[in-house]
C-alpha positions in Angstrom: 13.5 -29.7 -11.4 12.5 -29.6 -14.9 9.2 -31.3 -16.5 11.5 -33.9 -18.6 13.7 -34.3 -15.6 10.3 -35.5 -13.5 8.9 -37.6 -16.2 11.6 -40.3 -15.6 12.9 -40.0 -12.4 9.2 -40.5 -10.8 6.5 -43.0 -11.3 3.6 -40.4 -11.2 1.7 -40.1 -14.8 -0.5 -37.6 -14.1 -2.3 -34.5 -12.0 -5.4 -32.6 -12.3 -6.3 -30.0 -9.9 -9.4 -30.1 -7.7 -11.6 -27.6 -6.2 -14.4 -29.5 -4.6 -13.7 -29.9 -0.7 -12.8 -33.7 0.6 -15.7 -34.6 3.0 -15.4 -37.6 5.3 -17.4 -40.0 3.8 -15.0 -39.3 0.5 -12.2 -40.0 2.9 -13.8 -43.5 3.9 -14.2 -44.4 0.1 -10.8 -43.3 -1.1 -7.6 -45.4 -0.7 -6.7 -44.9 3.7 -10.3 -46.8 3.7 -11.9 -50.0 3.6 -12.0 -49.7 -0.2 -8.3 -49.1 -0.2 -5.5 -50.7 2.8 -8.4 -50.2 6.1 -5.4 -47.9 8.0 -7.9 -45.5 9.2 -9.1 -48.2 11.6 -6.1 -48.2 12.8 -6.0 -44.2 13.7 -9.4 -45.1 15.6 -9.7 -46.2 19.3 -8.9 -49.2 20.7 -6.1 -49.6 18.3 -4.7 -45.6 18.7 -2.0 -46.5 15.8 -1.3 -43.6 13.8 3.2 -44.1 14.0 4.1 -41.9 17.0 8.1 -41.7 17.4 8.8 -44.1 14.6 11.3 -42.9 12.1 10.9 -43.8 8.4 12.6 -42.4 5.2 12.2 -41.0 2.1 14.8 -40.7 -0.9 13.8 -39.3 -4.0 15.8 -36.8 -6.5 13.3 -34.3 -4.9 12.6 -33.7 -1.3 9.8 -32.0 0.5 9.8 -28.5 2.1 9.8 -28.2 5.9 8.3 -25.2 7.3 10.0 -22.7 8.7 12.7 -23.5 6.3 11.7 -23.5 2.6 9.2 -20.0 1.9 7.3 -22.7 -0.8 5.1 -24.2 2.5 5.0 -21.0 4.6 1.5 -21.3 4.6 1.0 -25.4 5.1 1.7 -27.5 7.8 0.2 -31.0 7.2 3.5 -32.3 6.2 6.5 -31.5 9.2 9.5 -34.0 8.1 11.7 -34.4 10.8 14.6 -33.6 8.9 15.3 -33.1 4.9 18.6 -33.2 3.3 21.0 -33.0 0.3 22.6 -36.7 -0.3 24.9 -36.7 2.9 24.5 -33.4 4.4 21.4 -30.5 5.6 19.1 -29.1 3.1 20.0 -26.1 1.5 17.0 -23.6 2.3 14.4 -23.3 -0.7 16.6 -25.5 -3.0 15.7 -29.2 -4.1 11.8 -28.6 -3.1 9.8 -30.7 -5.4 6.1 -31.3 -5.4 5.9 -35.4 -6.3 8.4 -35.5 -3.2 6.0 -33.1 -0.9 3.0 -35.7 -2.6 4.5 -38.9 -1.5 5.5 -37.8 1.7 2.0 -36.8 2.1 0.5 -39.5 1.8 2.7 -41.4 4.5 2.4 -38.7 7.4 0.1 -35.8 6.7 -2.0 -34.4 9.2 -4.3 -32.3 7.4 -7.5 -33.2 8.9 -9.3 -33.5 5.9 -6.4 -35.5 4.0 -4.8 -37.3 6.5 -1.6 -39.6 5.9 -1.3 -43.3 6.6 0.9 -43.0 9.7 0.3 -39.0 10.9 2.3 -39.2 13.7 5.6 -40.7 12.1 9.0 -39.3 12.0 9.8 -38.5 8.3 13.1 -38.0 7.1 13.4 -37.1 3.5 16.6 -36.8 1.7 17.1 -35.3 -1.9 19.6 -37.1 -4.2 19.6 -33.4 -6.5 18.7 -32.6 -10.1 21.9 -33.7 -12.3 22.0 -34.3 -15.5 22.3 -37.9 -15.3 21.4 -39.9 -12.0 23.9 -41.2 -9.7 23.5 -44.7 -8.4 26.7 -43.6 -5.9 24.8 -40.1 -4.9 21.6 -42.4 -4.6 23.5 -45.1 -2.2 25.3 -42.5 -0.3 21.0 -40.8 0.3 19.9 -44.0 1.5 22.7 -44.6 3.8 22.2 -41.4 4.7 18.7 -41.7 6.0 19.1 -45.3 7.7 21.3 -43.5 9.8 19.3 -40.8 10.8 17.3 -41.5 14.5 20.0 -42.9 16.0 20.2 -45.2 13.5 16.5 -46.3 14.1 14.2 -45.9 10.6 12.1 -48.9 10.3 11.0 -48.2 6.6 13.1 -46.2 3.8 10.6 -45.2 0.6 11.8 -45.2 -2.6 9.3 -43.5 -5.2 11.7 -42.6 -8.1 14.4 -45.1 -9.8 17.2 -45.0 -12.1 16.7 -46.2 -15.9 18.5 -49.3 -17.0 20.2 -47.2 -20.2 22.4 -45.1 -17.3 23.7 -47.8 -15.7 27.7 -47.9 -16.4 28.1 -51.5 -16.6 28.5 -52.6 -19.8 25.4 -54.9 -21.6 23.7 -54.2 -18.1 20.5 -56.3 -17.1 18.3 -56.6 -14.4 20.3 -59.1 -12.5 20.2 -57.6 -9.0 23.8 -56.2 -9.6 23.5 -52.6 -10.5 25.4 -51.1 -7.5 22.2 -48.9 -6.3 20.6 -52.5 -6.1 23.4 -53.9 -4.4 23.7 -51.1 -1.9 19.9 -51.3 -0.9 20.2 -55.3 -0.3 23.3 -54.1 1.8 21.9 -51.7 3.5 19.1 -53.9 4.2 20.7 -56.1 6.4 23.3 -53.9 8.1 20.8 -51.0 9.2 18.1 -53.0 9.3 15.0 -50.7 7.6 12.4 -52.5 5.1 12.9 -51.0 1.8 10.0 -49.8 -0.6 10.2 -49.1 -3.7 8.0 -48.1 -6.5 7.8 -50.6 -9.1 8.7 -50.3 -12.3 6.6 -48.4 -14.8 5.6 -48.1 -18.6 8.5 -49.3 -21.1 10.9 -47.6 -20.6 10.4 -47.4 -17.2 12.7 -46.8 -14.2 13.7 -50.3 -13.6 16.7 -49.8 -10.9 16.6 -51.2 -7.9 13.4 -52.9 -8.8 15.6 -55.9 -9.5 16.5 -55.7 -5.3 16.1 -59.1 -2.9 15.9 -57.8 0.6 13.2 -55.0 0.1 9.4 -54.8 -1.5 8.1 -53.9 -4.7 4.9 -52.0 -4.7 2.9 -52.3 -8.2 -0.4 -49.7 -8.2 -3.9 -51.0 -8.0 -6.8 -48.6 -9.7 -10.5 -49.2 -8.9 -13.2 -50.9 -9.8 -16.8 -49.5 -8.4 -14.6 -47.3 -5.8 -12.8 -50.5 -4.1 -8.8 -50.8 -5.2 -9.2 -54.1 -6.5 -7.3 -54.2 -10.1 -3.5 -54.1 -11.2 -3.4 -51.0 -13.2 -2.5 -51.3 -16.8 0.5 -49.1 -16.5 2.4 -51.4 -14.3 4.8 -53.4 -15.9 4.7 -56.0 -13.9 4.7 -59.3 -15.8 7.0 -61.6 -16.0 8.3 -60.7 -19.6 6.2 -63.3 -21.6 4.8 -62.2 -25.1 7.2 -58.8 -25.2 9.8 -58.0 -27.3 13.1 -59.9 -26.8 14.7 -56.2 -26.5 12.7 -56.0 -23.2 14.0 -59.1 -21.7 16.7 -58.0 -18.8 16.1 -54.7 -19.1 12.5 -54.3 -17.7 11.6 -57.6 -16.4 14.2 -59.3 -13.9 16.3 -62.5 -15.7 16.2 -65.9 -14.3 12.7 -66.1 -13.9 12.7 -63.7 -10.7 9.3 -61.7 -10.4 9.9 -58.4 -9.3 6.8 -57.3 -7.4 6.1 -58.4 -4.0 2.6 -56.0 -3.1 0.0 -54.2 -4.5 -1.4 -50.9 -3.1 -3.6 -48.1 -4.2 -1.9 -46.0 -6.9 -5.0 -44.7 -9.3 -6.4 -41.3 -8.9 -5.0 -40.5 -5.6 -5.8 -37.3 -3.8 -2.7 -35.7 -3.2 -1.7 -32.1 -1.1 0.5 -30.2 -2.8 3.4 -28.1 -1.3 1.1 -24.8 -1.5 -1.7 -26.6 0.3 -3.7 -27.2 -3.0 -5.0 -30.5 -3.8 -4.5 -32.7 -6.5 -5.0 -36.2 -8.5 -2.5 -38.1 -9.5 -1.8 -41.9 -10.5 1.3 -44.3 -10.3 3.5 -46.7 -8.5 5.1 -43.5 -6.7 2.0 -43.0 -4.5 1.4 -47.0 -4.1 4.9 -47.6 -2.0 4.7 -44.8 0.5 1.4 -46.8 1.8 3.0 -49.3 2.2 6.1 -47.5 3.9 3.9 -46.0 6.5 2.0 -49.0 6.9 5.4 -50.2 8.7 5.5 -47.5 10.9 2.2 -48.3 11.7 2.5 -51.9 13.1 5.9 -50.6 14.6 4.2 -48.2 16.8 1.9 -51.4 18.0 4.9 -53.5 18.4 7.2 -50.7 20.4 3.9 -50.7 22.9 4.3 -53.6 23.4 7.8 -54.1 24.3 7.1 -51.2 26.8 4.5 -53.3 28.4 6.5 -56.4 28.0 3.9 -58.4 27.0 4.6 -62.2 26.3 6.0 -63.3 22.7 7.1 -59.7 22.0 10.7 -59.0 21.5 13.4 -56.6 19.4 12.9 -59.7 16.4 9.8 -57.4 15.7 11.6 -54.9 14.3 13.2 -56.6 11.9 12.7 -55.9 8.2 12.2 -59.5 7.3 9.6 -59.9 10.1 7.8 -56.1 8.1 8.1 -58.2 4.7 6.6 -61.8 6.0 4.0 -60.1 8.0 2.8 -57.6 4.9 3.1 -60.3 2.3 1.3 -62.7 3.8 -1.7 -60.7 5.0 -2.5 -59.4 1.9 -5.8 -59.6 0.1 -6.1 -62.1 -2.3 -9.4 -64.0 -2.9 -12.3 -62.4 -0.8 -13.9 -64.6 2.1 -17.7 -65.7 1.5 -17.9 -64.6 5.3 -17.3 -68.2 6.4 -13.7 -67.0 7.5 -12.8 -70.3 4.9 -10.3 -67.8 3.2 -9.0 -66.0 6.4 -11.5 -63.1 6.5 -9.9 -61.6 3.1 -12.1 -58.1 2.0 -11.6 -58.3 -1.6 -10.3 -60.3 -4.5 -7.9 -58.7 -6.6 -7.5 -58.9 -10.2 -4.3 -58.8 -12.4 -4.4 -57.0 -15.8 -6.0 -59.8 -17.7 -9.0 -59.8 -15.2 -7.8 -62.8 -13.2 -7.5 -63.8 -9.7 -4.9 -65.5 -7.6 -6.6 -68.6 -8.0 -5.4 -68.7 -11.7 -1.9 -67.8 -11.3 1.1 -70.1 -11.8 2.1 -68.9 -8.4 -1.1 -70.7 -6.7 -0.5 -73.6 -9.3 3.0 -74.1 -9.0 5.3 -74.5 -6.2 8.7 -73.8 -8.1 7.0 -70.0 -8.5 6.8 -68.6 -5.0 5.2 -64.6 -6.0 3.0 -63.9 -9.0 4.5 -61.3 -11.5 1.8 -58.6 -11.7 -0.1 -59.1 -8.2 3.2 -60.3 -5.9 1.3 -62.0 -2.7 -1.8 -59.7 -3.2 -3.5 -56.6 -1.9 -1.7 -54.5 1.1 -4.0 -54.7 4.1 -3.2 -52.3 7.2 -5.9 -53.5 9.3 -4.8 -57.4 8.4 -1.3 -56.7 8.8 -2.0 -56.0 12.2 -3.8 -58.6 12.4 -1.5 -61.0 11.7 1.3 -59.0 13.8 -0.9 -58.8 16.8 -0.4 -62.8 18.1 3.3 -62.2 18.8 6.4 -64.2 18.1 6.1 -67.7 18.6 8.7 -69.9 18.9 8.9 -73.6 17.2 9.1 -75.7 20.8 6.0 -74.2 21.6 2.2 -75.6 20.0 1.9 -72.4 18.1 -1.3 -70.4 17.8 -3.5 -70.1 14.4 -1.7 -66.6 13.5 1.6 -65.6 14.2 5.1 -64.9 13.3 9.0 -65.7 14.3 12.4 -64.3 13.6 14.8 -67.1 13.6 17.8 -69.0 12.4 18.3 -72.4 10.1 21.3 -73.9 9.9 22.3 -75.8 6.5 20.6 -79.1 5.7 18.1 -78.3 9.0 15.0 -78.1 9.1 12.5 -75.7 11.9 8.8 -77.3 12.5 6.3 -75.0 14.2 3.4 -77.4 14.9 -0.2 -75.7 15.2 -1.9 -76.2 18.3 -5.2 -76.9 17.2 -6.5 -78.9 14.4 -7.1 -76.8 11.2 -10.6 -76.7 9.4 -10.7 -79.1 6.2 -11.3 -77.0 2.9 -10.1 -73.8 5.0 -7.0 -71.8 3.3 -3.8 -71.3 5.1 -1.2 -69.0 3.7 2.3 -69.0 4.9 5.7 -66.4 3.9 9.4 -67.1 4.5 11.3 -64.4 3.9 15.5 -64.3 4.1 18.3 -61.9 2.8 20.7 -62.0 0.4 24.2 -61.8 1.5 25.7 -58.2 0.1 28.8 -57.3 1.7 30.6 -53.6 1.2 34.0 -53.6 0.1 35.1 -50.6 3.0 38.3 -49.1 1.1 38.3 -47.4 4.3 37.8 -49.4 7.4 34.8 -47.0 8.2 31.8 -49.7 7.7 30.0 -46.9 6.1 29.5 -46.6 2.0 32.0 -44.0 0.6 31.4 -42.9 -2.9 34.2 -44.7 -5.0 33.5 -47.7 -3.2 31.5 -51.0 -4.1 29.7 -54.2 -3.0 30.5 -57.8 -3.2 27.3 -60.4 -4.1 27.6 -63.5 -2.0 24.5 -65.0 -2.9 21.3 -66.4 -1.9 21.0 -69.3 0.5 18.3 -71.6 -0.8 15.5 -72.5 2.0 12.3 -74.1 1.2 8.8 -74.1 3.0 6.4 -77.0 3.8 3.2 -77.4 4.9 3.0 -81.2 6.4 0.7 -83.5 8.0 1.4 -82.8 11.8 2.5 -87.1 12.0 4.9 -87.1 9.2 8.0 -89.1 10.3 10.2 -88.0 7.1 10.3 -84.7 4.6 9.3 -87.0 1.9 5.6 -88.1 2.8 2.9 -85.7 4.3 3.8 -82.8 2.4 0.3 -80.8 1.7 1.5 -77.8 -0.2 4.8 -76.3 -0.7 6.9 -73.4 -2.0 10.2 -74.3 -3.4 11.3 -71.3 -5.7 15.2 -71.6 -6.3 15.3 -68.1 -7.2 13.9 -65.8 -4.5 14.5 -65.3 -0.9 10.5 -65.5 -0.1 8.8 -68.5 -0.8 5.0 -68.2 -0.1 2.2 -70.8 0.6 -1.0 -70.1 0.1 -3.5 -73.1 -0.4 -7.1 -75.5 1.1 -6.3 -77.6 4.1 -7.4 -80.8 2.2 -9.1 -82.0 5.0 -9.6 -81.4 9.1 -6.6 -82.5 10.9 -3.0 -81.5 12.6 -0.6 -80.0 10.8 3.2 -78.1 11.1 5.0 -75.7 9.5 8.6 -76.6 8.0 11.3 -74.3 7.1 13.7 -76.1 5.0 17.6 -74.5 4.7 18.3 -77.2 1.3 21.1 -75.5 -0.1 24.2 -73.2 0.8 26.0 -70.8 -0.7 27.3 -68.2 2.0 26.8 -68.4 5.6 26.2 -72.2 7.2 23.5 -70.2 9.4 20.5 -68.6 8.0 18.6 -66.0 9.7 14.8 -65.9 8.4 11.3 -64.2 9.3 8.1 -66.5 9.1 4.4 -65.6 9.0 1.3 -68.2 9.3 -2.6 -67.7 9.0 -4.7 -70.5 9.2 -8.1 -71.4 10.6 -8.4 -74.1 13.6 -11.3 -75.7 14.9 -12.3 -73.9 17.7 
């Protein structure tokens, strides 16, 4: 792969090599840690969570080499994909190897002692679109297929660190309206093989902007440091929301209708990174902020596969839904850090957007029509809180549910879902909330063989339009004892986050206001709150 080549297909700006040796206590500060997403107190006993037998994916234009069949890691083990593979078929021995791939996939499940990955134990399967002159959204959509199908069909996460520039697409006057047919096929994909897609968000002007403009996956935006803790948007993401840039900019790097692209923020600046010869490197970008993320997943799936082997109480299949991955992420992220009062739900840090302010100022926490903000999405990944807020279970709405916990469940139109908390919630406490659903992308199968062919395309039905409410737990009607709401008419995720105004019961509504495909809506929901104990 040629230099130009990598410079737009990947979201890495740039390496330095290293000679010093990685000690521990550098391993504790750097972004694994409790200055970055707290996943190595996950690897740690009693948790034990480090992804065994869970299958995630990679798909870049690169792929990583697998020993004993690429010479290029002869002498390095620390990364041992489970598979790699050109587009729809087996790797071709020593070709496609590229070292951002090798990187990335690094970071998700190395097991170099001294540099370990997120999720170690993980099945990684990586899959290399190839170096062409000009990427392929079809070769790109027949990759991702590709991998969702690999394990039996079983990957719980695909990773996306590489994109396709706006300028390429074929359509003519194209824009980021979620429409681009890589976009389309990883919305579709979404919901028919059922992995959470990751992908690295968009970059510097000119940046690779496609499929950032997706609905059923996550967009990861880069946080650097700030006295060692990841606690700061980058500058180099560009992740606004479009206002005070050139018109020329609008629709081609920032999503139209309002949509905000990014969903999470994770570590991304000056990341230690193993290359394919074992060396080590730093390197910073949205490419090396998703795979956390992605192995994250894999992660809380190895928790939730234990415990559907012990079957434990309020633990079913739902938990491996990608819609259950995205609520649960999204709404234990790090947003404002708790004064150790556990008022703001034990939160480690507060993050900052690019203009040095917190969540607290955004239009997201003032308004309810404006479900994500655009630079920081629902805030900072948190392994250790993810988990935390998987932990609890699935709890259904005809049950009192518990202060933390999740459900996978269906709506129909012009219904409404209550889950009613079981025990009072603490006045001047926060309580955050996330409703996440899919949008409706259908394959047109020329062929009958439910599988994405390359002449083939997709079919856009839409985005069913629900709403989230939290309500005073002795509200007879939707219209008086709303608290706080999220009512974007634009996303599929509408996120609450906001003070209990004072100690009292409370529920939970999920709204389904407005059709426009199916009459039955499936949807994931995730709740944190603080009760009086």
């Amino acid at each position: 792969m040629g230099k130009k080549l990598i410079c737009w297909v990947t979201l890495g700006i740039s390496a330095s090599c290293l000679s010093l040796p990685v000690f521990a206590s550098a391993l504790e500060e750097g972004s694994l840690g409790k200055n970055g997403i707290d996943a190595l107190l996950l690897h740690q006993a009693p948790y034990n969570l480090i992804g065994r037998k869970i299958a995630i994916g990679q798909v870049e234009i690169g792929r990583p080499g697998m020993f004993g069949w690429d010479k290029v890691v002869s002498k390095n083990r620390a990364v041992s994909p489970a598979g790699v593979f050109l587009r729809d078929g087996r790797a071709k021995s020593n070709k496609d190897v590229d070292p951002h791939a090798y990187n990335v996939a690094a970071i998700m499940v190395s097991t170099d002692k001294a540099l370990p990955g997120v999720a170690p134990g993980a099945r990684l399967y990586s899959d290399a679109v190839g170096n062409t002159k000009r990427m392929g959204q079809r070769e790109e959509c027949l990759s991702a297929q590709y991998i969702a199908l690999q394990n039996g069909g079983d990957v719980r996460a695909i990773n996306f660190s590489f994109g396709e520039p706006l300028e390429h697409d074929p359509r003519p006057e194209a824009v980021l309206d979620g429409n681009a047919l890589l976009t389309l096929c990883v919305d579709w994909s979404s919901r028919v093989h059922d992995p959470l897609y990751v992908i690295a968000g968009n970059q510097g002007k000119g940046g690779i902007s496609i499929p950032t403009d997706n609905y059923n996956g996550v967009n990861v935006a880069f946080s650097s440091q700030r006295e060692e803790i990841y606690n700061k948007v980058a500058v180099d993401n560009l992740a606004g929301d479009g206002k005070g840039v050139s018109s020329r900019l609008i629709g081609k790097e920032f999503d139209i209708a309002g949509r905000h692209s990014i969903s999470l923020v994770a570590p991304g600046s000056n990341i230690t990174l193993i290359n394919p010869d074992g060396k080590v490197n730093v390197s910073s970008g949205t490419s090396f902020a998703a795979p956390h993320v992605t192995a994250t997943v894999a992660l809380l799936q190895e928790f939730g596969d234990r415990q559907l082997r012990k079957k434990q109480p309020h633990w079913s299949v739902a938990s491996r839904h990608h819609q259950v991955m995205k609520a649960v992420l999204l709404n234990s992220a790090d947003k404002i850090k708790d004064q150790g009062d556990g008022l703001r739900l034990g939160m480690t840090k507060t993050l900052i957007d690019k203009q040095n302010q917190d969540w607290l100022a955004t239009d997201a926490y003032k308004d309810p029509k404006i479900s994500l903000d655009a630079q920081m999405g629902a805030g900072h990944l948190n392994a250790f809180r993810a988990y935390q807020q998987f932990s609890p279970g699935q709890w259904p709405p005809s049950d009192a549910v518990p202060a933390i916990g999740w459900d996978y469940r269906t709506v129909n139109a012009g219904a409404s879902v209550e889950y009613t908390l079981a025990k009072p919630l603490k006045g001047n406490s926060f309580i955050t909330v996330t409703l996440a659903w899919d949008r409706l992308v259908e394959l047109n199968d020329l062929n009958h063989n439910h599988q994405y062919d390359i002449g083939e395309n997709f079919r856009d039905r839409g985005l069913n339009n629900l709403d989230l409410y939290l309500v005073k737990a002795n509200a007879k009607s939707s219209e008086v004892g709303v608290v706080c709401s999220s009512i974007s008419q634009v996303d599929n995720v509408q996120h609450i986050f906001c003070p209990v105004p004072a100690q009292g019961n409370y529920k939970i509504r999920v709204h389904f206001r407005h059709q426009v495909n199916e009459a039955t809506q499936p949807y994931a929901l995730a709740w944190w709150s603080v009760p009086i104990k």
